[in-house]
PASEBA-1860 file (N, C-alpha, C; in nm, 3 decimals):
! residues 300
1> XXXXXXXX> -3.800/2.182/-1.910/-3.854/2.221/-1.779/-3.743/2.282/-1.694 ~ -3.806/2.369/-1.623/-3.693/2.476/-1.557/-3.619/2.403/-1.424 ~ -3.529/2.409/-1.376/-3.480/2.378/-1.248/-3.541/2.439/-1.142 ~ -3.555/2.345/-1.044/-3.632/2.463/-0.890/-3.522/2.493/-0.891 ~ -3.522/2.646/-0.832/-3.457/2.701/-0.769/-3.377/2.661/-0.631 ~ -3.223/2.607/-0.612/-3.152/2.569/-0.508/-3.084/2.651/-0.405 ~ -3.115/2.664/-0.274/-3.143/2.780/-0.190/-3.028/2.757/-0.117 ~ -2.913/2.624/-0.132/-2.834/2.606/-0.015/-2.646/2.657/-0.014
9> XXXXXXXX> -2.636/2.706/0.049/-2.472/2.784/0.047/-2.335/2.630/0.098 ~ -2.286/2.682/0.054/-2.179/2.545/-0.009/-2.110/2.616/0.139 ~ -2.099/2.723/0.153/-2.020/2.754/0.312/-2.144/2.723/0.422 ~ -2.233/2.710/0.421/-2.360/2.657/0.534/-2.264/2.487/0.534 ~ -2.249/2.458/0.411/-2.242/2.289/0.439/-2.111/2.284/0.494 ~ -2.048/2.360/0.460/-1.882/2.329/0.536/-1.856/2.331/0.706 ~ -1.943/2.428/0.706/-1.979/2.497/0.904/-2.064/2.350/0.935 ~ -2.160/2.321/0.858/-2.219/2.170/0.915/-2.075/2.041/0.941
17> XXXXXXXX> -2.026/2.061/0.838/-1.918/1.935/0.862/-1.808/1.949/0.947 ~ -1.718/2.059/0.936/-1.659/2.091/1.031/-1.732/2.121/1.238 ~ -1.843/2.136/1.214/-1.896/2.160/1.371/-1.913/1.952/1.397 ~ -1.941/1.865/1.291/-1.985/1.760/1.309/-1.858/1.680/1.362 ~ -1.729/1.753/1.333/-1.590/1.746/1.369/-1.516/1.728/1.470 ~ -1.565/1.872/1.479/-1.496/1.935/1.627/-1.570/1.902/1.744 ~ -1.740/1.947/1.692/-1.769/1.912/1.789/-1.847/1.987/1.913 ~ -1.736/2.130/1.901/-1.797/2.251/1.956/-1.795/2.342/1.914
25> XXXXXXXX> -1.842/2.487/1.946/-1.863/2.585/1.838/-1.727/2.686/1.803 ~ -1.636/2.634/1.939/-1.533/2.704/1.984/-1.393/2.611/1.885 ~ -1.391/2.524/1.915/-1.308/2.431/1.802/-1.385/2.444/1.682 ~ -1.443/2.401/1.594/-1.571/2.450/1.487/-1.461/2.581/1.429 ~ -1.468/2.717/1.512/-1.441/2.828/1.473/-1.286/2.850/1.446 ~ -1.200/2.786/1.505/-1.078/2.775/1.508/-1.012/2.718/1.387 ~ -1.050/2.611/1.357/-1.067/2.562/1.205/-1.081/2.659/1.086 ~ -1.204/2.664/1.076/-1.219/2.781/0.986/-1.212/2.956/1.004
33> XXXXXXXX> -1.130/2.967/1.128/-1.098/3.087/1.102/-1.183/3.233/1.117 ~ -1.279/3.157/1.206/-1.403/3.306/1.227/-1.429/3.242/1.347 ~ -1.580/3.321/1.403/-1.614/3.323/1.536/-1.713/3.240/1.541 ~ -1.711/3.202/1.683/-1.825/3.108/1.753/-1.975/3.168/1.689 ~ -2.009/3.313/1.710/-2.137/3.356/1.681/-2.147/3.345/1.542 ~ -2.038/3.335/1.444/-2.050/3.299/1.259/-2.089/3.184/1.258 ~ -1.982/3.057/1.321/-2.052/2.935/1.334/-2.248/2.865/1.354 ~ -2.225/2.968/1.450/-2.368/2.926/1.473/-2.509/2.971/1.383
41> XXXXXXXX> -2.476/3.099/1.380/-2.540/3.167/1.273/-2.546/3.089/1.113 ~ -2.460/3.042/1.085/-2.414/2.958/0.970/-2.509/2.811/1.018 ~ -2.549/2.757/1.139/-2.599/2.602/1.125/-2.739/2.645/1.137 ~ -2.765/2.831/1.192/-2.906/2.827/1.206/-2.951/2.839/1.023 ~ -2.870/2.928/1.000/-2.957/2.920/0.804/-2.938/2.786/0.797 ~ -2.903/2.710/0.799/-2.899/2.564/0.749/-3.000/2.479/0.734 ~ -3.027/2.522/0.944/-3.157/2.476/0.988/-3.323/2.546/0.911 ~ -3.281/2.665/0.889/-3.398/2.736/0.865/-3.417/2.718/0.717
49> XXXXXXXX> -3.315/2.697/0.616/-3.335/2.669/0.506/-3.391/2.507/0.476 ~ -3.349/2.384/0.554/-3.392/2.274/0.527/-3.515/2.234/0.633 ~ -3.540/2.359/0.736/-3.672/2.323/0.778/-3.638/2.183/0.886 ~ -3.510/2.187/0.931/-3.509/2.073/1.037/-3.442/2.099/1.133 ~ -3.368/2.045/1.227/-3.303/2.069/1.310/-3.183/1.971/1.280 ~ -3.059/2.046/1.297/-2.961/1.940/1.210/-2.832/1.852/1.348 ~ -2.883/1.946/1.491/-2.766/1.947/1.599/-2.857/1.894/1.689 ~ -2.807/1.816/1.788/-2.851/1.851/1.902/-2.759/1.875/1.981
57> XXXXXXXX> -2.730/1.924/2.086/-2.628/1.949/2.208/-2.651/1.896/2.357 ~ -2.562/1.901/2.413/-2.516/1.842/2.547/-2.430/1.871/2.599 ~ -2.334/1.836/2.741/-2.236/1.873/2.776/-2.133/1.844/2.736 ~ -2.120/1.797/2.580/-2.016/1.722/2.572/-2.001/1.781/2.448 ~ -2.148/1.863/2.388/-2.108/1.938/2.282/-2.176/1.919/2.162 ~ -2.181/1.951/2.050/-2.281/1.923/1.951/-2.313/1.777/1.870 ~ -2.376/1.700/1.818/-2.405/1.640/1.806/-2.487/1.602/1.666 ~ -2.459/1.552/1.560/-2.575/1.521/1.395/-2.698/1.490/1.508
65> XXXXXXXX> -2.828/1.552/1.421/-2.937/1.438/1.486/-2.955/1.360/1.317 ~ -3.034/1.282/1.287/-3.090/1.176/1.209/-3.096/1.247/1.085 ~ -3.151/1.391/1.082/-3.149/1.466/0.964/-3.036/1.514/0.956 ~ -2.963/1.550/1.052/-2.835/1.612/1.048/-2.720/1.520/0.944 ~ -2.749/1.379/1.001/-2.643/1.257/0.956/-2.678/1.239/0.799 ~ -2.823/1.263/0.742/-2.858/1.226/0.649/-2.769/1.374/0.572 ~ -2.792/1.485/0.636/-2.741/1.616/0.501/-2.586/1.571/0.508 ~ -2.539/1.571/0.597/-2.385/1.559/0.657/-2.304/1.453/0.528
73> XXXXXXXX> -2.428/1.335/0.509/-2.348/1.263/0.408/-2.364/1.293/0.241 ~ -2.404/1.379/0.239/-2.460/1.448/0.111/-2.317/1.549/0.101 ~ -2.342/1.647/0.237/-2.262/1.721/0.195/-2.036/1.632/0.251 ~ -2.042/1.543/0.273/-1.941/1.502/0.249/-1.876/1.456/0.118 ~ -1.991/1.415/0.076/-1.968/1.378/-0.150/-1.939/1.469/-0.185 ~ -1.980/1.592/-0.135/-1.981/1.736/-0.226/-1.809/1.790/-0.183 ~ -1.785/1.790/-0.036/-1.655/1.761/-0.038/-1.608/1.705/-0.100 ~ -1.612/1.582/-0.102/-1.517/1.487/-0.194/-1.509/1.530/-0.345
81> XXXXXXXX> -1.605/1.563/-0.397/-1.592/1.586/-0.522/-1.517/1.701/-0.567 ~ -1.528/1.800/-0.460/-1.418/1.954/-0.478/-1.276/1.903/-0.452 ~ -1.278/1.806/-0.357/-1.079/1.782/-0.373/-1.033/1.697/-0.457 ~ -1.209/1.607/-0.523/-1.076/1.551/-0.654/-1.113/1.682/-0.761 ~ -1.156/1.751/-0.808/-1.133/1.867/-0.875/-1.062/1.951/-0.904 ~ -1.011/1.965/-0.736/-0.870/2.044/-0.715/-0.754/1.962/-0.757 ~ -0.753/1.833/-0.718/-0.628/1.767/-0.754/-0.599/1.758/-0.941 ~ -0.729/1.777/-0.966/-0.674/1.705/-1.124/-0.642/1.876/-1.192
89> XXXXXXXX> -0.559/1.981/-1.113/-0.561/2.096/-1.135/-0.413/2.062/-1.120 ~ -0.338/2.114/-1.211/-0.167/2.068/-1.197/-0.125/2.165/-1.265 ~ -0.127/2.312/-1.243/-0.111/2.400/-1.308/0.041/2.401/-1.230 ~ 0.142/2.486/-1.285/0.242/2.494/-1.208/0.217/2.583/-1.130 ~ 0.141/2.670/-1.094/0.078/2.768/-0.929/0.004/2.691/-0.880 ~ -0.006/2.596/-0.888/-0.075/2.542/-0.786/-0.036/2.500/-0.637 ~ -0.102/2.554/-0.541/-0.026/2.563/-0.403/0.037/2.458/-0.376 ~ 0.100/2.408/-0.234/0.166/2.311/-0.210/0.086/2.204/-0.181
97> XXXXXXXX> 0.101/2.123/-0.182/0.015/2.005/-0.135/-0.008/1.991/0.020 ~ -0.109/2.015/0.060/-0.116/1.989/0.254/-0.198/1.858/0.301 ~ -0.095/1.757/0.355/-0.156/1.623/0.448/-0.153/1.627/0.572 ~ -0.245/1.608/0.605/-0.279/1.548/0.767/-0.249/1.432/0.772 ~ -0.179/1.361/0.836/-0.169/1.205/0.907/-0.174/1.181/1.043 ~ -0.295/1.118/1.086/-0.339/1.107/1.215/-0.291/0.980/1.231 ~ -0.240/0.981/1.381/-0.144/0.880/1.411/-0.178/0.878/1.522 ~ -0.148/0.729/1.619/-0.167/0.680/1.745/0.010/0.721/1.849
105> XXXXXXXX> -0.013/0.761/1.975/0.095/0.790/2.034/0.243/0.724/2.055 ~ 0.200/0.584/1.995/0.359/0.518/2.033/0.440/0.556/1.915 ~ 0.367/0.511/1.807/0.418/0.486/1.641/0.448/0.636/1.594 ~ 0.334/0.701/1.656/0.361/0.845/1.632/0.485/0.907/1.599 ~ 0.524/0.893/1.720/0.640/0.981/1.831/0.733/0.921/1.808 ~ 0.736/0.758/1.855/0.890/0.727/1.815/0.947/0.654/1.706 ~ 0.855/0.666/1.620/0.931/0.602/1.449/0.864/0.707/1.356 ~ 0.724/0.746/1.324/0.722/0.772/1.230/0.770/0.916/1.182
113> XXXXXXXX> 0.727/1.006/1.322/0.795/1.158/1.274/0.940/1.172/1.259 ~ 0.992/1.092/1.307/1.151/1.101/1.219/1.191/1.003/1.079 ~ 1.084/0.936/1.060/1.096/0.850/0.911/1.061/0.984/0.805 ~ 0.930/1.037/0.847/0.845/1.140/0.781/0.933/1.250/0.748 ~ 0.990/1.305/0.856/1.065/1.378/0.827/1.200/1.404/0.723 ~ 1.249/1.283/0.745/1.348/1.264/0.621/1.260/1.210/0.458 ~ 1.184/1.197/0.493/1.110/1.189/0.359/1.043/1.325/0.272 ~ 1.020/1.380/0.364/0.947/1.486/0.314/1.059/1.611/0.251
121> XXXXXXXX> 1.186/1.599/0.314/1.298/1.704/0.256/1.297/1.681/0.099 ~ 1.257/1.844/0.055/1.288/1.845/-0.103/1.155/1.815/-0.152 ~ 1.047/1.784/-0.081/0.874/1.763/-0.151/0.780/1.905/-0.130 ~ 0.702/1.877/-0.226/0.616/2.023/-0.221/0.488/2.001/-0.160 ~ 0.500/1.941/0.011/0.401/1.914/0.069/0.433/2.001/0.231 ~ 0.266/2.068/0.258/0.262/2.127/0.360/0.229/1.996/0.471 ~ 0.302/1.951/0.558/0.261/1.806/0.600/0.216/1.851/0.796 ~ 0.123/1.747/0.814/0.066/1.765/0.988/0.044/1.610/1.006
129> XXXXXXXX> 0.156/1.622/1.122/0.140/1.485/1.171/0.075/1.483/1.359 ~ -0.060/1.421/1.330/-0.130/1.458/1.460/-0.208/1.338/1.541 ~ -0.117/1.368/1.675/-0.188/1.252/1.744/-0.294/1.299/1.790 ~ -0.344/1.169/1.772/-0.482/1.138/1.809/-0.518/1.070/1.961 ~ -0.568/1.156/2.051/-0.614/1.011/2.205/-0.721/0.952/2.138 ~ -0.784/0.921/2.046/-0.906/0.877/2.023/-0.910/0.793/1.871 ~ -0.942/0.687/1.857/-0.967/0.609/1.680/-1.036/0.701/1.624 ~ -0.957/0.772/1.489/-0.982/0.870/1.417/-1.054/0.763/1.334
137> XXXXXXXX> -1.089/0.830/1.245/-1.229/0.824/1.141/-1.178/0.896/0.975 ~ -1.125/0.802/0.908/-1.162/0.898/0.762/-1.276/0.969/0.728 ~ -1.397/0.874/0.797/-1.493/0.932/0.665/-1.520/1.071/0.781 ~ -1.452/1.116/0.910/-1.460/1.250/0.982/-1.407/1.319/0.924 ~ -1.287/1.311/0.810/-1.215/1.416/0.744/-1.124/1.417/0.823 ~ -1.085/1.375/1.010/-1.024/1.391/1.063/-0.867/1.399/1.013 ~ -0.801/1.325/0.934/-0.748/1.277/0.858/-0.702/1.234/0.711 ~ -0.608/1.237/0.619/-0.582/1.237/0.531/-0.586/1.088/0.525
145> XXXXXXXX> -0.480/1.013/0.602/-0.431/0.913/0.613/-0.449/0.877/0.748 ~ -0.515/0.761/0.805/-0.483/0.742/0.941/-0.396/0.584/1.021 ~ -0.284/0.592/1.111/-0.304/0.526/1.193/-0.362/0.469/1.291 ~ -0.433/0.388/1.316/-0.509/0.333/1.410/-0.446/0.193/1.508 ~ -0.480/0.190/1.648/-0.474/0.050/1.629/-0.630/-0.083/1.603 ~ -0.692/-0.009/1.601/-0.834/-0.129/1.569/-0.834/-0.106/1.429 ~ -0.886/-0.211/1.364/-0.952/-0.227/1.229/-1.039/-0.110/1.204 ~ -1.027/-0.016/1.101/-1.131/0.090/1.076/-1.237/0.017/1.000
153> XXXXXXXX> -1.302/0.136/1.028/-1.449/0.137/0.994/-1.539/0.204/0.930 ~ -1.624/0.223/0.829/-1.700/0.288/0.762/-1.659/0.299/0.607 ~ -1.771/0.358/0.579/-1.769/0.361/0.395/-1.687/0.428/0.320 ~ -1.658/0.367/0.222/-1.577/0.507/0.110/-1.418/0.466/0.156 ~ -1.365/0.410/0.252/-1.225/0.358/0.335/-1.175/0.234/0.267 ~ -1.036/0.258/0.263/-0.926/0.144/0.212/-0.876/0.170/0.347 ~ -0.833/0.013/0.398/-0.741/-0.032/0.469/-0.677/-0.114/0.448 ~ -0.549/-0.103/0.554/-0.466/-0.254/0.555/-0.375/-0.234/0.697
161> XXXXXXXX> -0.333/-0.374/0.669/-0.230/-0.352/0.802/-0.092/-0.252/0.806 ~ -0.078/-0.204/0.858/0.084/-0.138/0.850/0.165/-0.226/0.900 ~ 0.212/-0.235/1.005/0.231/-0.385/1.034/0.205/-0.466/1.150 ~ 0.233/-0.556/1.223/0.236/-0.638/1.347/0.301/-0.569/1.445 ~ 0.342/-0.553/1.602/0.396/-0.566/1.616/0.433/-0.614/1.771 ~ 0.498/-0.665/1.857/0.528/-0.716/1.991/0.523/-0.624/2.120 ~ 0.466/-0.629/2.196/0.544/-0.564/2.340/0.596/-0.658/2.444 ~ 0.641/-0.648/2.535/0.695/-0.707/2.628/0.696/-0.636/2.802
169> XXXXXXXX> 0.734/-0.714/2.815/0.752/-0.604/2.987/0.885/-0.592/3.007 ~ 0.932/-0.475/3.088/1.050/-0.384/3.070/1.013/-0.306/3.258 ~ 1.163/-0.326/3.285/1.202/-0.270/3.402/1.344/-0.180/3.400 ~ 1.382/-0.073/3.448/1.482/0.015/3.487/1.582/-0.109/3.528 ~ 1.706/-0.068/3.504/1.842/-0.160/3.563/1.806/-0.122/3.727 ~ 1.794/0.045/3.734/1.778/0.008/3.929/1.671/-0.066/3.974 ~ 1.564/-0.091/3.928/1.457/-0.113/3.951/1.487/-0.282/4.006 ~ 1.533/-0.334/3.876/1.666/-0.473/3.906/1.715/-0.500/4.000
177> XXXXXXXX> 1.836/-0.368/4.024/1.889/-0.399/4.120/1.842/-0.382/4.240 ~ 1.746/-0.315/4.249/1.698/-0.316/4.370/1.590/-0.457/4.445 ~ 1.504/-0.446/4.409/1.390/-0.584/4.381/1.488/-0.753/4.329 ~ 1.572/-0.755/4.236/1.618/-0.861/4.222/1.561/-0.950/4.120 ~ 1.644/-0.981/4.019/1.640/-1.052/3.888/1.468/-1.101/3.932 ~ 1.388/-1.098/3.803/1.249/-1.163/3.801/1.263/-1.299/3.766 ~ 1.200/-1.411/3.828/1.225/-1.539/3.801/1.103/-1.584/3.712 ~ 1.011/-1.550/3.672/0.951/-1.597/3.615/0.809/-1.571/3.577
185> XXXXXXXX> 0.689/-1.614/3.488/0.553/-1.532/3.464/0.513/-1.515/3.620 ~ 0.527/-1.609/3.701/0.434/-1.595/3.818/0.508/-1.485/3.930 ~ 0.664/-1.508/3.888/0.686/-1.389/3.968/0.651/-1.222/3.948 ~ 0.641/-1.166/3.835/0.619/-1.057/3.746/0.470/-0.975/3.863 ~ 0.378/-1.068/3.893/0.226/-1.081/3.956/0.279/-1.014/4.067 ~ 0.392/-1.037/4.144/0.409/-0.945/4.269/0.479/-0.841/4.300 ~ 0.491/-0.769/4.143/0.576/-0.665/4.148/0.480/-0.549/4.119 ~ 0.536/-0.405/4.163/0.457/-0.277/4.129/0.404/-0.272/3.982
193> XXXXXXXX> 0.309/-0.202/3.954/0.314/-0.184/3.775/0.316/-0.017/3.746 ~ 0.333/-0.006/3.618/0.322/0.129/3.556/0.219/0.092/3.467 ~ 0.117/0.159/3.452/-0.023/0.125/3.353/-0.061/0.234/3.280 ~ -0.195/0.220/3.227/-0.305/0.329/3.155/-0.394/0.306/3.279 ~ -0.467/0.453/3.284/-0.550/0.494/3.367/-0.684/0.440/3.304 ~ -0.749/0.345/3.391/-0.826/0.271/3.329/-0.951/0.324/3.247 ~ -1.006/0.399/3.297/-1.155/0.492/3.218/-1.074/0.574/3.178 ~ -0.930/0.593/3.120/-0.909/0.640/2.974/-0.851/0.574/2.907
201> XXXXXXXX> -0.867/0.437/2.896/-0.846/0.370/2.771/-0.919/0.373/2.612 ~ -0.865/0.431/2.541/-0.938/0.514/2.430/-0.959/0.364/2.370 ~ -0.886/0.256/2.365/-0.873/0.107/2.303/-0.922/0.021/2.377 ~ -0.947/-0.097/2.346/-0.934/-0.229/2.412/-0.817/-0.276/2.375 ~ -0.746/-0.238/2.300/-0.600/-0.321/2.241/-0.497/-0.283/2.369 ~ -0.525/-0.207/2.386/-0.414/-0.121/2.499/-0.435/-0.210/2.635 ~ -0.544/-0.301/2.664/-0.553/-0.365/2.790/-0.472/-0.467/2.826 ~ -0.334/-0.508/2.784/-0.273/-0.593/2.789/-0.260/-0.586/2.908
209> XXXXXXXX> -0.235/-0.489/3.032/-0.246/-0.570/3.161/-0.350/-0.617/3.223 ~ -0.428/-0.619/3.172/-0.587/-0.702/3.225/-0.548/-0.860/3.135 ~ -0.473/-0.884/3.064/-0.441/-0.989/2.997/-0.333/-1.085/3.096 ~ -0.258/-1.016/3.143/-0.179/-1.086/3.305/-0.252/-1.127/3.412 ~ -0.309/-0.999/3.440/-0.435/-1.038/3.583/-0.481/-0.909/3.604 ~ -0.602/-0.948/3.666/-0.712/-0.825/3.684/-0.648/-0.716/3.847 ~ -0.531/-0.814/3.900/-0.505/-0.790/4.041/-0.364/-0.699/3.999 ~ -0.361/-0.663/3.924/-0.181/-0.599/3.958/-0.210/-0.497/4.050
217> XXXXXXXX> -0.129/-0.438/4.099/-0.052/-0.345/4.164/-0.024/-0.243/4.106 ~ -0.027/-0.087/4.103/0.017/0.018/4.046/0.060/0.126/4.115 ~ 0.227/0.149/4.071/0.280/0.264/4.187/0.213/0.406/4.065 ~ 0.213/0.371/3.957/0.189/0.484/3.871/0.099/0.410/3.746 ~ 0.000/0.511/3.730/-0.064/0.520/3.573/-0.077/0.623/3.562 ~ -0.058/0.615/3.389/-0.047/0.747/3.278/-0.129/0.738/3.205 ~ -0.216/0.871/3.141/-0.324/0.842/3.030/-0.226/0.796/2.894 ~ -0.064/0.860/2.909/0.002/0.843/2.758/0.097/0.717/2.796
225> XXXXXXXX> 0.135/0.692/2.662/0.246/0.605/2.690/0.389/0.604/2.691 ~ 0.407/0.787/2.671/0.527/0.822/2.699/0.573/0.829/2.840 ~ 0.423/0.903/2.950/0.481/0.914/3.071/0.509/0.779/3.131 ~ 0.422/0.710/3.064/0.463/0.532/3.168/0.561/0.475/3.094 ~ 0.652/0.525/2.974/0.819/0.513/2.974/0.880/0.609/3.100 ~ 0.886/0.695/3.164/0.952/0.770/3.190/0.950/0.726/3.358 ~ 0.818/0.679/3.427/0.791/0.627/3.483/0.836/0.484/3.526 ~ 0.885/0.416/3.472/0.950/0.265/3.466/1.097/0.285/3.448
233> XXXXXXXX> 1.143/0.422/3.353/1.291/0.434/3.340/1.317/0.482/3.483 ~ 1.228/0.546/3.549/1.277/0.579/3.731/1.256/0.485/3.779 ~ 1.225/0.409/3.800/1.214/0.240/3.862/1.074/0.253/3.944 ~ 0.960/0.296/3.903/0.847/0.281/3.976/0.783/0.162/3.987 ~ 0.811/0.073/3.891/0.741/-0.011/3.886/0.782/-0.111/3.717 ~ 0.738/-0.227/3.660/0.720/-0.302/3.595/0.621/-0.215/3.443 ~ 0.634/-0.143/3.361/0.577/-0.153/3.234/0.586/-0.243/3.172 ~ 0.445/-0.220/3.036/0.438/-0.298/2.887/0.470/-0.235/2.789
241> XXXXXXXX> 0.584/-0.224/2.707/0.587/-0.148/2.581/0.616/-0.198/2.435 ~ 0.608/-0.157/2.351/0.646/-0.185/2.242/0.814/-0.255/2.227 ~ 0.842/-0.360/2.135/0.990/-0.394/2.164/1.040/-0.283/2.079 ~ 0.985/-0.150/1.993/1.037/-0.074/1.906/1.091/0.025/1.984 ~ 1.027/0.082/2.151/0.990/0.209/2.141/1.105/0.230/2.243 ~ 1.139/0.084/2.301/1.241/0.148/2.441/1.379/0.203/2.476 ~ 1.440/0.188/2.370/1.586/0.196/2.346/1.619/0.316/2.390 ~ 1.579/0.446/2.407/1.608/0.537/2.408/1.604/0.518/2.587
249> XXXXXXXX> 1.499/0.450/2.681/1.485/0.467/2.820/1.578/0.378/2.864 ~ 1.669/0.298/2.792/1.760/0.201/2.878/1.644/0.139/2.944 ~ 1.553/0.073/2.936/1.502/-0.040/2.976/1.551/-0.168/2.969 ~ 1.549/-0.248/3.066/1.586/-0.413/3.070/1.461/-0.483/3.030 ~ 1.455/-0.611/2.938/1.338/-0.676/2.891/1.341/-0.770/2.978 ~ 1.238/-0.817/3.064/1.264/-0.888/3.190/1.126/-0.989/3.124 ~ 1.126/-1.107/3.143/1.028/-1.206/3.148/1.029/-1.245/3.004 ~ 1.116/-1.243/2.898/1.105/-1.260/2.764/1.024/-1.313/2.659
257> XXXXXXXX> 0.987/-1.483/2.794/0.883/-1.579/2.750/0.719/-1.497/2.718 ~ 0.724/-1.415/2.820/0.592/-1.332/2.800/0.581/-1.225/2.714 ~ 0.486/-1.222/2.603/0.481/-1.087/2.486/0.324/-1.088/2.466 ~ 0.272/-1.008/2.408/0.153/-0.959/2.349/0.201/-0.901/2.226 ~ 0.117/-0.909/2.096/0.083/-0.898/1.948/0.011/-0.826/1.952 ~ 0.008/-0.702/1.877/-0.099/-0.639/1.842/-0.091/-0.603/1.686 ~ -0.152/-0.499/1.633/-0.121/-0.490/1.499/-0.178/-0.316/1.451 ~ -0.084/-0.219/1.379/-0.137/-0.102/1.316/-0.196/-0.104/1.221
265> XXXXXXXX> -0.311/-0.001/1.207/-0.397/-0.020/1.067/-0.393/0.163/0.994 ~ -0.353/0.089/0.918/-0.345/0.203/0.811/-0.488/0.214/0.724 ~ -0.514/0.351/0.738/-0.659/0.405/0.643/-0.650/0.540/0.553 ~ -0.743/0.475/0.445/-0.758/0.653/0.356/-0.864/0.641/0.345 ~ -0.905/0.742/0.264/-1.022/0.721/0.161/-0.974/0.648/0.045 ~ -1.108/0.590/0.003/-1.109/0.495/-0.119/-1.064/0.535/-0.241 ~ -1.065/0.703/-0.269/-1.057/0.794/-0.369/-0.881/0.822/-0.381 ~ -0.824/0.751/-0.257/-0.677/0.779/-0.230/-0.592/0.797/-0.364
273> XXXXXXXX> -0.648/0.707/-0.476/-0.535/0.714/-0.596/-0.588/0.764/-0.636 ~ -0.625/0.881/-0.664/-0.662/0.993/-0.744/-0.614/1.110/-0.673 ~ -0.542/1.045/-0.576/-0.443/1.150/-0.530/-0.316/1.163/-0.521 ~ -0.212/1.206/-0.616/-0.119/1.139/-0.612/0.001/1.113/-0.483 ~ -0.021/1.290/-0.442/0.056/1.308/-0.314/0.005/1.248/-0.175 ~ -0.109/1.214/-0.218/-0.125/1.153/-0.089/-0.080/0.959/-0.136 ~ -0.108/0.956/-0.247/-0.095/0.786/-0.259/0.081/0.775/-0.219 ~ 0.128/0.867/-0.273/0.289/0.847/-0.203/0.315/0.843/-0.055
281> XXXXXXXX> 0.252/0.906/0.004/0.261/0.926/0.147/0.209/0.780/0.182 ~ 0.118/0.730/0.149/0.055/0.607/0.167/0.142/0.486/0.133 ~ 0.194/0.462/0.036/0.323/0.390/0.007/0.423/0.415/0.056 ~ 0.513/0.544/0.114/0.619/0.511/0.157/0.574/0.481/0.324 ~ 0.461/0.454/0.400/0.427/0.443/0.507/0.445/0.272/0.506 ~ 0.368/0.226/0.439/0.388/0.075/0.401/0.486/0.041/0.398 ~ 0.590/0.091/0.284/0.710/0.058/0.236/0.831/0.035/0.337 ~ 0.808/0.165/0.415/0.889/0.213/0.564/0.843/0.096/0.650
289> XXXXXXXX> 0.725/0.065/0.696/0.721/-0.032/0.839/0.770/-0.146/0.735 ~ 0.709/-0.205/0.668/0.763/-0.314/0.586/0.933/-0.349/0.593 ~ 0.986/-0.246/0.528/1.136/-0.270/0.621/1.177/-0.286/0.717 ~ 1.101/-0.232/0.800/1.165/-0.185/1.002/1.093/-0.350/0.983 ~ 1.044/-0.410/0.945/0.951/-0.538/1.020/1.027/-0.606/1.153 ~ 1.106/-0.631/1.162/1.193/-0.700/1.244/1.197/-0.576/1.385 ~ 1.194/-0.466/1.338/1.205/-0.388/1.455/1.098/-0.350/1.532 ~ 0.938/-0.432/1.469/0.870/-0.400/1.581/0.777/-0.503/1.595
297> XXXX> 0.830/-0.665/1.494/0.753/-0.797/1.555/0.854/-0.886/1.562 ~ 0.839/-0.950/1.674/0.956/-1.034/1.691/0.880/-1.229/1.616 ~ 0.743/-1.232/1.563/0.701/-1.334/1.491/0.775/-1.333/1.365 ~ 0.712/-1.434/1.261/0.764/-1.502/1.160/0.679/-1.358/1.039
END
């Protein structure tokens, strides 16, 4: 018996996954390298070939509807199945290897792109290391490999911890000298703060000053957590940071008794060892915090 005839373009499904991405038609196009009006044109055959409507939109930009989510995961297998295809291709022309590693802003910036970097000298990998304001998603493609700080989520994903690690609160030496040695948790409560701007907390992990008191004080908040280093190294006020990240701002660790724990989570896809260049990247990420351990939990 004959095959029906299959009507659907393997580039229709790519414009579906990538717009399910980005998000908009304008990012969507940037990606792949053509125009907003190709994009769209590309989700209307989609639509017109499966007879549904696969988007909906808003001000915030495109959107799977129910049929959309159902093709979307069809055509993500079909992805998956072309890059392990490609990988088990080891011809010696075969291009360089290219990873994405989506990473969160502290770990980002001040440990891993200079670990990465000395690792990667002498490898035949095109490498992108990209922060993320937002908990990336393997199964979005967003990512090769991701840092997170919450536990990920969804199917087809290996995780684990990368590791633990401490923050503390940290003040400028002038800041010190000016205001005068902190005596203690209850004194900390009547000093200025440096924070996150609250309706952009992309986390709940990040709320550690709602973990002191709901009442602080703020001469400054930053959506990042670089500007509220830079911010505390001028003496505005009292920050929370990582015990890894401060060394470079000459910060004083003031209140010692007081710390918060949090913890990084490392994610791939499940298919990760069938990749080899990426399973290395994945091991020396482990391997790397695993050593630093001491440099960014002060627990057992």
């Amino acid at each position: 018996m004959q095959e029906p005839h299959f009507d659907l373009n393997w580039d229709d499904l790519k414009h579906l996954l990538v717009l399910s991405r980005e998000g908009t038609l304008s990012a969507a196009a940037r990606v792949l390298d053509t125009s907003r009006v190709t994009v769209k044109a590309r989700i209307s055959n989609l639509e017109n070939s499966m007879g549904v409507r696969l988007f909906s939109q808003d001000k915030s930009g495109y959107k799977l509807t129910r049929d959309g989510r159902e093709l979307a995961s069809y055509a993500q297998e079909c992805e998956r199945q072309l890059r392990l295809a490609f990988a088990k291709q080891n011809s010696p022309a075969a291009p360089r290897l290219k990873i994405r590693v989506g990473v969160v802003e502290g770990i980002g910036n001040g440990y891993l792109a200079e670990k990465l970097s000395w690792w990667l000298r002498g490898q035949n990998i095109d490498f992108e290391l990209v922060s993320l304001p937002k908990q990336a998603r393997i199964t979005n493609r967003e990512a090769d490999i991701c840092v997170t700080l919450e536990e990920p989520e969804g199917e087809n994903t290996i995780k684990k911890i990368l590791t633990p690690y401490t923050l503390g609160i940290y003040a400028s030496e002038g800041y010190i000298a000016e205001h005068g040695p902190l005596k203690g948790a209850q004194d900390v409560l009547d000093h200025m703060w440096v924070g996150y701007v609250r309706d952009h907390i992309f986390s709940q992990t990040l709320n550690y000053h709602e973990e002191l008191s709901p009442n602080l004080k703020y001469a400054f908040r930053g959506t990042s957590m670089v500007s509220q280093l830079f911010a505390t190294a001028a003496g505005l006020g009292l920050g929370i940071f990582p015990i890894y990240l401060v060394s470079e701002f000459n910060l004083v660790r003031v209140c010692p008794e007081i710390a918060f724990e949090r913890k990084y989570w490392l994610s791939s896809s499940s298919d990760l060892h069938r990749f080899p260049g990426l399973m290395s990247a994945w091991k020396f990420l482990l391997e790397t915090c695993q050593k630093d351990r001491r440099l960014f939990f002060e627990g057992n």
